[in-house]
RODO-2510 file (C-alpha; in nm, 4 decimals, decimal comma):
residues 279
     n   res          X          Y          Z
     1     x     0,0000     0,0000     0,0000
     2     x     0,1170     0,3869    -0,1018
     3     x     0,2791     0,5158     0,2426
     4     x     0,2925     0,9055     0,3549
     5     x     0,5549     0,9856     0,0747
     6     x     0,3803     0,8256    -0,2268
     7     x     0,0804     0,9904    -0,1801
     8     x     0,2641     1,3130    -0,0875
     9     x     0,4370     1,2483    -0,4352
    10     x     0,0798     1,1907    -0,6112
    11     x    -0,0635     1,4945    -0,4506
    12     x     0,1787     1,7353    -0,5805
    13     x     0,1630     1,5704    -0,9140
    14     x    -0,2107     1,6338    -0,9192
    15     x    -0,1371     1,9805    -0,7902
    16     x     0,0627     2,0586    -1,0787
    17     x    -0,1809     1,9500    -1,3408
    18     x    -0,5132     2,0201    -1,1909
    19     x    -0,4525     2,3390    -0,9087
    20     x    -0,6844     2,6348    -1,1224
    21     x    -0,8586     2,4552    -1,3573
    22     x    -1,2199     2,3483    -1,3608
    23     x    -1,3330     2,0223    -1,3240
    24     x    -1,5365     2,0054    -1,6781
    25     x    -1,7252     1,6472    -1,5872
    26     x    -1,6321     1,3239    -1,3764
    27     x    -1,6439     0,9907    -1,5764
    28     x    -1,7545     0,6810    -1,3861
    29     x    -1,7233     0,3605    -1,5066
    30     x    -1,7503     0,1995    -1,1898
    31     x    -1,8987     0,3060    -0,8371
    32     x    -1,8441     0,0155    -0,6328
    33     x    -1,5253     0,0691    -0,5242
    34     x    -1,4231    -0,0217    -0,1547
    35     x    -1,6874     0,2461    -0,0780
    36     x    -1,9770     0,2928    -0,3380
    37     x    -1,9223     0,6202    -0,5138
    38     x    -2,2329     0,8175    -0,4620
    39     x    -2,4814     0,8217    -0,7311
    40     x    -2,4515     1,2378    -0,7380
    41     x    -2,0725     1,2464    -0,7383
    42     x    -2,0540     1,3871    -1,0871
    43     x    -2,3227     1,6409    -1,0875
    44     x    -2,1165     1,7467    -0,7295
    45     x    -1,7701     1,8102    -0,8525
    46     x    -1,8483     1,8887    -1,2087
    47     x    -1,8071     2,2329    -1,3413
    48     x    -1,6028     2,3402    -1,0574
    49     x    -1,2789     2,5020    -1,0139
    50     x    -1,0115     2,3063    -0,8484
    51     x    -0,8354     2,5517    -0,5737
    52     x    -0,6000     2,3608    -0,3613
    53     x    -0,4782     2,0559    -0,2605
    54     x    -0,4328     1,8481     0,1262
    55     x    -0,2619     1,5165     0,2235
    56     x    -0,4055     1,3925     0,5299
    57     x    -0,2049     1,0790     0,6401
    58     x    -0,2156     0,8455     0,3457
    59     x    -0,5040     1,0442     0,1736
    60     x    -0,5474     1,3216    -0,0749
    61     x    -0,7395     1,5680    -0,0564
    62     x    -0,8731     1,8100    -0,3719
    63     x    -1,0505     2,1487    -0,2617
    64     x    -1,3105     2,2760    -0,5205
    65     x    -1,4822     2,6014    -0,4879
    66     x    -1,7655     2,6134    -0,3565
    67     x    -1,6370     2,4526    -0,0072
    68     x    -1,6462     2,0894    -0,1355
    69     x    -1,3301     1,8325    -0,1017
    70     x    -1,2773     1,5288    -0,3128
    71     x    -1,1053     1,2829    -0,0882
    72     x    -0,9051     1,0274    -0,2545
    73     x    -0,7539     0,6898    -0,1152
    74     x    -0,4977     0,4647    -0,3331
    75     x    -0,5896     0,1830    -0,1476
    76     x    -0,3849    -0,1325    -0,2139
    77     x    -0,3028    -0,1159    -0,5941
    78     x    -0,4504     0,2443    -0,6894
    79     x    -0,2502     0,4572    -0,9191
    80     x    -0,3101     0,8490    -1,0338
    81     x    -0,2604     0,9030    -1,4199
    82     x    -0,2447     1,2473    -1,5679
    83     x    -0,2672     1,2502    -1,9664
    84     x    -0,4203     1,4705    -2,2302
    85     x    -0,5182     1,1727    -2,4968
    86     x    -0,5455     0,7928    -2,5426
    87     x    -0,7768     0,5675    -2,5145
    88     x    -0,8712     0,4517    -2,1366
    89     x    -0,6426     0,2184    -1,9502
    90     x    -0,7802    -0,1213    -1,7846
    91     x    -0,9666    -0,0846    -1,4163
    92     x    -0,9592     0,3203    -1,5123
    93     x    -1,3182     0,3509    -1,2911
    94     x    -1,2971     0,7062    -1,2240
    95     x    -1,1241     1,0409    -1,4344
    96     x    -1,1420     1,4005    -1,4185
    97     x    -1,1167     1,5853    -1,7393
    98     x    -1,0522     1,9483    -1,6919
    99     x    -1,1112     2,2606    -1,9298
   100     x    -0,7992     2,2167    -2,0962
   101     x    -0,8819     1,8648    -2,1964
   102     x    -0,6328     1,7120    -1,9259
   103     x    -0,7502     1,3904    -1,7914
   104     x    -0,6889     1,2696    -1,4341
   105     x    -0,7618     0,8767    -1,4204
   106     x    -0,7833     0,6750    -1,0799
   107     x    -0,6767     0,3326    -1,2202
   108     x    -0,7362     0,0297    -0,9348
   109     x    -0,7372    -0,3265    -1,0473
   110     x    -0,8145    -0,4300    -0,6549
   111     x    -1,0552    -0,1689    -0,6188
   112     x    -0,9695    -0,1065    -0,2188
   113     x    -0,8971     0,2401    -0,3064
   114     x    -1,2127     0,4961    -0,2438
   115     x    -1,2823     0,8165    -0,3808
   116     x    -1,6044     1,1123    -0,1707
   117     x    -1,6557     1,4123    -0,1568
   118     x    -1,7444     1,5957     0,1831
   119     x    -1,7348     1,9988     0,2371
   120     x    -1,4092     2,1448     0,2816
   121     x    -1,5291     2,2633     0,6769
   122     x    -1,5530     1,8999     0,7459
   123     x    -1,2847     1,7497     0,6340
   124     x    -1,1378     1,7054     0,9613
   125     x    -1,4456     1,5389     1,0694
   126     x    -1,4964     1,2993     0,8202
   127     x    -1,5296     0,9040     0,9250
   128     x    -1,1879     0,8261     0,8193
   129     x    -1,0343     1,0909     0,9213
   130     x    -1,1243     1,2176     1,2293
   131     x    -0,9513     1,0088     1,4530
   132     x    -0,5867     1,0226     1,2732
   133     x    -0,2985     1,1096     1,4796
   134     x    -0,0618     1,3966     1,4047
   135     x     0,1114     1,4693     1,0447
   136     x     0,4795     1,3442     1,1161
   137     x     0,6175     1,6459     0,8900
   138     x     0,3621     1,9144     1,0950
   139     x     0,4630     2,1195     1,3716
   140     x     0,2520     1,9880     1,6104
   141     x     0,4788     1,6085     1,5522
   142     x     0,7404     1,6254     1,8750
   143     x     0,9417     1,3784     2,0830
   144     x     0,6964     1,5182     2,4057
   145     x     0,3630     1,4192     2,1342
   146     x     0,5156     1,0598     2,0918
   147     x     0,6472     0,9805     2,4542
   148     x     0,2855     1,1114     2,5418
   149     x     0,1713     0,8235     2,3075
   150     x     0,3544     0,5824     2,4003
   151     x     0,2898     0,6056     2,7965
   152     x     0,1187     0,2389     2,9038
   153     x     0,1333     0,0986     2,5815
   154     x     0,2327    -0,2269     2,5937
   155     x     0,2753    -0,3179     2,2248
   156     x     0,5645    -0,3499     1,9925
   157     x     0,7046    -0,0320     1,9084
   158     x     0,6655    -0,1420     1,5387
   159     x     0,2915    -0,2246     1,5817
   160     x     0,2332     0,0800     1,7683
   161     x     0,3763     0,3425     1,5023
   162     x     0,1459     0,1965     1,2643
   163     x    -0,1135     0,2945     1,4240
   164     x    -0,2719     0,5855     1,2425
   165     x    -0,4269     0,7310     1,5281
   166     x    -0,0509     0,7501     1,6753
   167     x     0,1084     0,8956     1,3759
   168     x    -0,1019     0,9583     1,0127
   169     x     0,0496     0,8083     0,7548
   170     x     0,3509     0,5928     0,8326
   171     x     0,3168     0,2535     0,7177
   172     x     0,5366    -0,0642     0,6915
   173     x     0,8243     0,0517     0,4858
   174     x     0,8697     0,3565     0,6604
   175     x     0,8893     0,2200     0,9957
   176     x     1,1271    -0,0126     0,9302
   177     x     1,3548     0,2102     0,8479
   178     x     1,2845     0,5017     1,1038
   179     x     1,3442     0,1797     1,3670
   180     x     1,6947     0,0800     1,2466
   181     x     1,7891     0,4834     1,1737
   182     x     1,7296     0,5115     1,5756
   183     x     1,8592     0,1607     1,6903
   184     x     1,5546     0,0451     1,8188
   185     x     1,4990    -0,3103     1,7731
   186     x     1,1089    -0,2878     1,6088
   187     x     0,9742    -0,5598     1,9534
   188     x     1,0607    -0,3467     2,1910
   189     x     0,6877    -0,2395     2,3831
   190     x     0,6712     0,0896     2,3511
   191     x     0,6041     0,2000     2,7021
   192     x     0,9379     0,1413     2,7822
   193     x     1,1487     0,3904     2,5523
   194     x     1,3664     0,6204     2,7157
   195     x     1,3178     1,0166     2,6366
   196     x     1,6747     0,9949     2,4616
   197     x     1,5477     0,6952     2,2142
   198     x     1,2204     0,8651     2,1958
   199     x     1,3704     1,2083     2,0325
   200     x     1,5889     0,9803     1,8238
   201     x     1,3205     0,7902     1,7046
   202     x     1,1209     1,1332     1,6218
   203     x     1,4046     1,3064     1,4210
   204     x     1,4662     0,9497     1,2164
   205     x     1,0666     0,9414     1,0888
   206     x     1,0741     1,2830     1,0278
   207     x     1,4158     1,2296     0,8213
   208     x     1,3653     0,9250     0,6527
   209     x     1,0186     1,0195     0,5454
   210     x     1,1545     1,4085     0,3923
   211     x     1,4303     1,1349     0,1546
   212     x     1,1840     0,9292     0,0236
   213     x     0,9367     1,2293    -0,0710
   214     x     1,2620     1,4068    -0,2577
   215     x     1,3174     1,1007    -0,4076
   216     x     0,9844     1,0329    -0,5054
   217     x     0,8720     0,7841    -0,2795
   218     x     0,9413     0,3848    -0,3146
   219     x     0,8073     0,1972    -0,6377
   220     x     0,6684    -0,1522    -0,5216
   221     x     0,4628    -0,3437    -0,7032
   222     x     0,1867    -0,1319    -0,8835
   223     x     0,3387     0,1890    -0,7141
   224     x     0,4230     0,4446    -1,0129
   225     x     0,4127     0,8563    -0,9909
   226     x     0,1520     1,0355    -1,1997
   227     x     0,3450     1,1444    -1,4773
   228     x     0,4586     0,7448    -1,5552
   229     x     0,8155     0,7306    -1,3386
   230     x     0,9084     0,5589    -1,0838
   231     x     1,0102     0,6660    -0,7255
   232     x     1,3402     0,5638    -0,6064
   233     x     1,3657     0,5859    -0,2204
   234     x     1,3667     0,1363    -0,2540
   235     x     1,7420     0,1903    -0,3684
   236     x     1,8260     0,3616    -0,0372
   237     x     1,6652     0,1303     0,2222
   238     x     1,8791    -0,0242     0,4474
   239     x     1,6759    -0,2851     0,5841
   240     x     1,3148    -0,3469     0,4297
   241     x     1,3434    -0,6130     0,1957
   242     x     1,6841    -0,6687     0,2312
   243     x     1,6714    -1,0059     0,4465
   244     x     1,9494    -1,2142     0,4651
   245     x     2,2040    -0,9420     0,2842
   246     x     2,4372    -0,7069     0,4945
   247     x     2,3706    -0,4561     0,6557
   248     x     2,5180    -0,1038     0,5684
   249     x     2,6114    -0,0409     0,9121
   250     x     2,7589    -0,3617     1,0370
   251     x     3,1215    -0,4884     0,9717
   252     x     2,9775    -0,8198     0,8447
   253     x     3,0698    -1,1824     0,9996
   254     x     3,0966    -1,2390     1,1887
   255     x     2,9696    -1,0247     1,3886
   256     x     2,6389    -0,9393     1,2175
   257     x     2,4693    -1,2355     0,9950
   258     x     2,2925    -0,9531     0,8221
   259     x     1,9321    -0,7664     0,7684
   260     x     1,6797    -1,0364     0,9629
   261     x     1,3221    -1,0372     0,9162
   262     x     1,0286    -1,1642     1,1316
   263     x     0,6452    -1,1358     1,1253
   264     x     0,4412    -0,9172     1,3287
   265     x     0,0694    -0,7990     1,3307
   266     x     0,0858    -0,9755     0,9829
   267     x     0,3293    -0,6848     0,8926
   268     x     0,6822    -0,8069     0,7510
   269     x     0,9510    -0,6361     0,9663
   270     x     1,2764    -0,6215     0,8464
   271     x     1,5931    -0,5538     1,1299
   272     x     1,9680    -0,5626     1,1785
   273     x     1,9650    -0,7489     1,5480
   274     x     2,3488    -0,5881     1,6077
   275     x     2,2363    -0,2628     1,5128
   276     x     1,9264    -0,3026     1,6946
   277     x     2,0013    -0,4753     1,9727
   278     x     1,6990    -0,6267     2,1815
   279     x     1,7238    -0,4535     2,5704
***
């Protein structure tokens, strides 16, 4: 699934293409997406001008005069495509075409992806987002907002960051890598982080996270940016995906047997045990 900085990279691709045009009509092809589109969704957005753009954790959010907000969800395999011709692309259920003929397709073969519209007031309040934690590249993100988190919590540290009432946005990828940036090994309960590990842990999201957007965010699997490239933050991971091959930060055996990977929540975590060391 699209993490904080592909759908940061997909927002400001849409932003670039769509930010002060109008919204001439909405194409449908298929409403029963992991939500049912509503059957006035068209005759909502159409004709409108499209004034700004929002991420909110792992969604997108387009702002339409008028005080309405089109809020967008990649889902599991949904992909943004910005064109001006061609013919449509398979699982292509929903595109925008603007006043300059531009066409904005939302292309999702799983269809887990969802696509509303709410008023722009109400964002905030919406059903799935009104109980997300705090943006992790927002002021308001400190090492006092995640200790205060964390207090009592009982849980892996990994299962705990990806909760998105902890932190919005931050998925499995992402948390990998934040863990091994700040030597924490990803089982550790949560509760138990000293202040020092807790400010180290803040500054390595908050790094590792402002990479990946300036490099476009990971490609995996369906994963491509709106314009048709690729991201490249995968070549820089040190640890996701990399089981079994050294780590960058060890002096190999044999003292470290390399990147190690175990299951948790379902999640695949991915850890350098010398690096990380369990306490």
């Amino acid at each position: 699934m699209p993490e904080l900085p592909e759908v940061e990279t997909v927002m400001r691709g849409m932003q670039i293409a769509l930010q002060g045009r109008v919204i001439q009509t909405v194409i449908i092809r298929r409403h029963d997406l992991r939500w049912r589109i509503s059957a006035d969704f068209s005759q909502r957005v159409s004709g409108r001008k499209v004034i700004g753009f929002r991420r909110r954790g792992k969604y997108i959010l387009m702002r339409l005069a008028g005080n309405l907000s089109v809020i967008l969800h990649l889902g599991m395999s949904g992909r943004i495509i910005l064109d001006s011709s061609g013919p449509p692309v398979p699982h292509e259920h929903v595109v925008f075409v603007t006043d300059d003929k531009k066409r904005c397709a939302f292309v999702d073969p799983r269809r887990f992806g969802m696509i509303d519209v709410v008023p722009t007031q109400a964002e905030d309040t919406y059903r799935l987002l009104s109980g997300m934690g705090p943006e992790p590249l927002e002021a308001d993100f400190s090492p006092a907002t995640l200790q205060k988190s964390f207090v009592r919590k009982n849980a892996s540290i990994k299962t705990v960051l990806l909760d998105q009432k902890v932190v919005a946005g931050l998925g499995n990828i992402y948390v990998c890598e934040a863990l091994f940036r700040a030597r924490i090994h990803p089982d550790t309960p949560a509760g138990i982080l000293k202040k020092k590990q807790i400010t180290l842990l803040h500054s390595a999201i908050q790094t590792v996270l402002t990479e990946a957007i300036a490099a476009g965010g990971s490609s995996l699997k369906d994963y491509v940016r709106p314009e048709g490239g690729l991201g490249y933050f995968q070549h820089a991971w040190k640890v996701y995906g990399r089981k079994g091959l050294a780590c960058p930060d060890c002096p190999g055996p044999p003292k470290c047997a390399g990147v190690q990977h175990m299951t948790q929540a379902g999640r695949s975590t991915f850890f350098c045990p010398l690096q990380q060391e369990k306490r």
